[in-house]
C-alpha positions, -999 to +999 in steps of 0.1 A: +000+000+000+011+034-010+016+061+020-009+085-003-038+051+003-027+049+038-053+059+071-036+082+089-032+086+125-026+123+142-007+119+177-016+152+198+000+158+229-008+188+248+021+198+274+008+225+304+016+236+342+000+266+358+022+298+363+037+290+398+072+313+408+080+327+441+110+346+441+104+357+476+111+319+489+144+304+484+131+267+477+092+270+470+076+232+467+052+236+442+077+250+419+089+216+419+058+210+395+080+222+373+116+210+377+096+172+379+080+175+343+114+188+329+133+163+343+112+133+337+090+143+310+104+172+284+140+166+286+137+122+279+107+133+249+140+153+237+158+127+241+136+100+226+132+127+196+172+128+194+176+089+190+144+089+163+161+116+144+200+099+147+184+064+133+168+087+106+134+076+116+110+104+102+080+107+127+052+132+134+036+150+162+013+177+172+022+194+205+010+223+226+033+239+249+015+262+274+016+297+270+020+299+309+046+268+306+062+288+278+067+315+303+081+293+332+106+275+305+117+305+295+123+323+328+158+325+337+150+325+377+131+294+369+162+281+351+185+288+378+163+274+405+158+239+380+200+236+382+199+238+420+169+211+419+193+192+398+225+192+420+206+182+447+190+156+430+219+140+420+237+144+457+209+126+465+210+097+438+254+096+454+242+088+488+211+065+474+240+044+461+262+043+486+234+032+512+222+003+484+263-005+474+249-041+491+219-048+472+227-053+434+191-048+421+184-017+439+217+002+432+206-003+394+176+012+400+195+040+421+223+041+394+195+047+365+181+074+381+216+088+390+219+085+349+186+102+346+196+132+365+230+134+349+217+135+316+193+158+323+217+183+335+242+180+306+212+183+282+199+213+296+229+230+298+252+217+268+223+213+243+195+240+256+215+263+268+192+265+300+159+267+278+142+235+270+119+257+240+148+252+222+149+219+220+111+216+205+118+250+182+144+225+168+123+196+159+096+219+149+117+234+121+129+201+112+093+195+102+091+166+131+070+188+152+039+205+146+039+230+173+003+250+183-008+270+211-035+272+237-054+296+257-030+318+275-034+307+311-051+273+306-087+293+309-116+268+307-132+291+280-168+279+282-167+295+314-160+329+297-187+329+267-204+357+281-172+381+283-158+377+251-132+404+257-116+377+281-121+347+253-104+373+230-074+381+255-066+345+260-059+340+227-045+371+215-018+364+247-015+331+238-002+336+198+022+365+210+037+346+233+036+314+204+051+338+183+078+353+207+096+319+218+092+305+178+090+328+158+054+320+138+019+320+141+008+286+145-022+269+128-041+249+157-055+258+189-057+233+215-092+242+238-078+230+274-100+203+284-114+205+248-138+229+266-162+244+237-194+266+232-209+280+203-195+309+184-158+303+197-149+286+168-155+326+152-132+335+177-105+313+168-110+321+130-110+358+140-074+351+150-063+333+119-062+302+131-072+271+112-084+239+135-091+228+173-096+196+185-127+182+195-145+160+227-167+130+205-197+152+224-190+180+206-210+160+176-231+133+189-263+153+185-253+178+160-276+182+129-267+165+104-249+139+122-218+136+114-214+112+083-179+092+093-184+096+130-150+112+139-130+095+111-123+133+098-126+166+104-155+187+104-160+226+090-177+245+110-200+272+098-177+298+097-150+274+080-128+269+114-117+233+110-119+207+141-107+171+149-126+148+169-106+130+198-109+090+196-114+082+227-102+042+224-071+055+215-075+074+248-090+047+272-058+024+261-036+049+280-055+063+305-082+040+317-069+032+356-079-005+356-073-015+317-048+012+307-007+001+298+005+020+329-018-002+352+008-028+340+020-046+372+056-046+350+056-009+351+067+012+385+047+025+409+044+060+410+035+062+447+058+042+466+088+068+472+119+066+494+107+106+506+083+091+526+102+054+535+134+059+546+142+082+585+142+114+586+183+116+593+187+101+554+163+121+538+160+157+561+186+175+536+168+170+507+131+182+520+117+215+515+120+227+556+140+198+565+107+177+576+079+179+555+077+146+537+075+148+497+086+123+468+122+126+460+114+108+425+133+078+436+110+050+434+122+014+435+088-007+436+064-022+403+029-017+407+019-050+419+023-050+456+004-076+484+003-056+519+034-056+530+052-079+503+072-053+477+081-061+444+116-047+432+108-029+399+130-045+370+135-025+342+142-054+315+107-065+321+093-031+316+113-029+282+093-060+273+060-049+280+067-014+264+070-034+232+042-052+235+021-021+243+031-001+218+027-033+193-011-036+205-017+002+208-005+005+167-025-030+158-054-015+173-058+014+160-049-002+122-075-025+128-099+005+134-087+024+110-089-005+086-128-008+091-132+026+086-113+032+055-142+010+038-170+037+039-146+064+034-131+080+001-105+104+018-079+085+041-093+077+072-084+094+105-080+086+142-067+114+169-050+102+196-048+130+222-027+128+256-015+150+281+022+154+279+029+156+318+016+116+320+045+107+297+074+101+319+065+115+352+031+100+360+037+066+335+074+063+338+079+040+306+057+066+291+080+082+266+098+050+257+064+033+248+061+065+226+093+063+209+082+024+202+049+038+188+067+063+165+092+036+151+066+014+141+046+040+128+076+047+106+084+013+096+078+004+059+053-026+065+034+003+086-004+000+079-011+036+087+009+070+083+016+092+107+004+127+103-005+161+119-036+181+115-021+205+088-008+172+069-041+161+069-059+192+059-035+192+028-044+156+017-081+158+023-091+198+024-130+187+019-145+188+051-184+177+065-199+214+074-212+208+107-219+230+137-207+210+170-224+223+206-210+227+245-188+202+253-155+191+270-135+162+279-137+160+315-167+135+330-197+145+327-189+161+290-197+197+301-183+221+331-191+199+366-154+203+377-153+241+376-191+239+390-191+220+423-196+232+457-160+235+467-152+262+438-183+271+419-188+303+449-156+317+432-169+322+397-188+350+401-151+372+415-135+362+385-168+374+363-167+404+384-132+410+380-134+400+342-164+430+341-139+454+358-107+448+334-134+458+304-141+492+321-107+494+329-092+494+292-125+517+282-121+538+309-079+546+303-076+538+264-040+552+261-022+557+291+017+559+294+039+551+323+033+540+359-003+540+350+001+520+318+022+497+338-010+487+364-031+481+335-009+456+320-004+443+356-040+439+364-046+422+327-021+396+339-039+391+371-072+388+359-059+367+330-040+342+361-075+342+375-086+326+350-065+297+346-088+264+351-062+247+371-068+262+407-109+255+406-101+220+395-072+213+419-095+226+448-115+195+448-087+176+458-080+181+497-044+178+496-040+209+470-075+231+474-057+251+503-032+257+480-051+265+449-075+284+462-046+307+477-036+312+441-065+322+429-077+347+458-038+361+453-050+371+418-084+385+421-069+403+449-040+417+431-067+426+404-091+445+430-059+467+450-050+477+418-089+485+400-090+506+434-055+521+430-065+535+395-098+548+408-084+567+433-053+575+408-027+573+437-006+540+430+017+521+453+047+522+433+069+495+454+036+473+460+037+474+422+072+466+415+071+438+438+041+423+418+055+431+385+089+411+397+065+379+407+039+375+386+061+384+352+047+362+326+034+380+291+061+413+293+048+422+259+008+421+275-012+452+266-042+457+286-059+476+255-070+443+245-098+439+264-115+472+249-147+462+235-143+450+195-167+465+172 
């Protein structure tokens, strides 16, 4: 079979952490959000894209970097702090291995993570020179990489249809900052949690943006129906192109019980040595010294009976990374394969992941992704590998459909951002949202210390916004935390809304503020004037 007679498959991965830097603390913990999805995630996809490109195996992939991640990977505190999280890292993985010099199996496992550290030191300082956008700016203009954006702080935009001002800001912020750190205006838009209403497709056109990606919801009731039930991409009424997710290709990964991380080969993610061994071998390496948290060192497979621990071996693991990736290809050929018989155009699945799981929450994550790009690749491949632009050029003719409110969370809708525990602080953000709109009508060219608060309080509202902190609050162990963040911001907003009205400004309060919260530098508060 010829590649032009191939179904095609579209991998989308969509990479994102919330804006968290502290400058003020000397070691903050959940900035460690961030040094943890470098080290274990970004840096090894790198690397897996390094050893792909050396064996001159072509491959394909759509990824989103976060406009706020974007802003984190490029900040040089950021960077500094991430060496320091390094070096003590690997101290740590020296005395791992001196305490396990007796126990064979368990100083490999200390000795591969020692290598893990290592490498990701050299590589972020010898290849990245300290900023890992390089590394995927790289791959992207080597046409390996199909690099798109997403709304600027992770907003769940549904939220927002009603202050379209806000929907407008997120993605204006979101394709300077795309356009800053790689120097073009990409063609996709990743909708975080694939949240969608009506009319924001216009939105995204308005921006010259060409596609989104789609929950299966988004369609199931549309009228018409859609004719190859996800197998390619609709038009919507305005012409704004969107992919349907598969969600098989999904549930494979991510189901808990039947997904290829469940595997009891695989490592457990929550047996660490930060909360086993005393406090005398681990007090150094803890945020104040006592407060217990993962070190990243983890020893254990999945499968555990009480008190009985397995060791986790690492040639087994290669094994069933194989195998996974074997039946995770065979699958979705065989799908693919059914499909392509009521189709004319090639046939098309989207597989769609969140980048953080590779890696950090599935260890064998990106290797089992490396597998799935070589046999993609392969020349007895049933199926070729493609992005969303790729796609668009072999099959332009599109079903005009008009999809309706959906997302990918649960219940297919907003019940995360809706529930009891954060629902109450909707109405600030709307409130705030209201207030930056009079703001930017109310001082439409202002210069200087004044122009300076605007910008400031369209980053706080625009950090307000961010659907992280609502959804992180339904979790005990993080709402404290989260919803700290989010009261920071709308209170940040409101000093400086009352500031403005009483036009006497706190000019140290504001530096300070300007020094932490830093992300967008190019942000202009003008806008959120109201379009015509």
């Amino acid at each position: 079979m010829s590649d032009a007679q191939k179904p095609c498959l579209a991998l989308v991965i969509n990479a994102h952490l919330p804006f968290v830097r502290r400058p003020e603390f000397p070691d903050y913990f959940e900035e460690r959000w961030l040094y943890e999805a470098v080290s274990e995630c970004y840096l090894p996809l790198l690397r897996a894209f390094r050893r792909l490109e050396s064996d001159h195996v072509h491959f394909r992939l759509t990824l989103s970097i976060s406009p706020t991640l974007q802003s984190m990977l490029a900040d040089p505190l950021l960077q500094t702090r991430y060496l320091a999280y390094l070096d003590r890292q690997l101290a740590f993985a020296v005395k791992e291995e001196q305490r396990l010099a007796s126990s064979p199996s368990l100083l490999a496992l200390a000795g591969m993570y020692h290598k893990l550290y290592a490498s990701a030191r050299s590589d972020f300082v010898d290849i990245y020179q300290n900023n890992v956008l390089k590394g995927f700016d790289y791959f992207h203009k080597k046409g390996m990489l199909e690099l798109i954006t997403s709304a600027s702080t992770h907003a769940f935009l549904p939220l927002y249809g009603e202050y379209p001002e806000s929907v407008s800001a997120q993605i204006e912020t979101a394709l300077i900052s795309h356009r800053k750190n790689f120097g073009k205006t990409p063609a996709g838009f990743w909708l975080p949690h694939l949240g969608f209403y009506p009319k924001l497709d216009r939105s995204l056109k308005a921006y010259n943006l060409v596609y989104t990606f789609l929950d299966p919801r988004a369609v199931t009731t549309a009228d018409p129906p859609p004719f190859a039930a996800g197998f390619c991409p609709i038009k919507t009424s305005c012409g704004f192109h969107a992919f349907i997710r598969d969600p098989a290709s999904t549930k494979a990964v991510l189901d808990p019980d039947s997904g290829y991380p469940a595997a009891r080969e695989y490592r457990d993610f929550y047996r660490d040595v930060g909360y086993d061994l005393p406090d005398e071998l681990v007090a150094e390496f803890l945020p104040d010294g006592k407060t217990r948290v993962p070190t990243g060192f983890k020893y254990y497979a999945i499968d555990m009976d009480g008190d009985h621990k397995r060791e986790y071996d690492i040639e087994k693991a290669a094994l069933k990374i194989q195998e996974h990736a074997s039946n995770f290809v065979y699958n979705r050929a065989l799908c693919l394969r059914r499909a392509q018989e009521q189709l004319e155009a090639p046939a098309l699945l989207v597989a769609a992941f969140d980048a953080e799981l590779f890696g950090h929450w599935w260890f064998e994550g990106v290797d089992w992704l490396e597998a799935v790009l070589r046999a993609l690749a392969a020349e007895d491949s049933e199926l070729r590998c493609v992005s969303p632009t790729d796609y668009l050029e072999i099959s332009p003719e599109s079903q005009s459909l008009q999809p309706e409110f959906s997302s990918w969370v649960e219940d297919g809708f907003a019940g995360p951002w809706l529930e009891q525990s954060n629902a109450w602080l909707l109405r600030h953000i709307h409130k705030a949202a209201e207030r930056m709109v009079e703001l930017a009508e109310r001082f439409p060219n202002e210069y200087g210390l004044k122009e300076r608060a605007l910008n400031q309080a369209a980053r706080e509202i625009l950090l307000s916004q961010s659907s992280d902190w609502a959804f992180l609050m339904r979790n005990p162990s993080s709402a404290g935390f989260a919803q700290a963040q989010l009261e920071d911001a709308i209170g940040n907003f409101t000093k400086i809304y009352d500031m403005l009205s009483r036009n006497v400004i706190n000019t140290e309060w504001m530096t300070k503020l300007e020094k932490r919260n830093n992300l967008f530098p190019f942000i202009n508060y003008r806008m959120f004037r109201r379009k015509l």
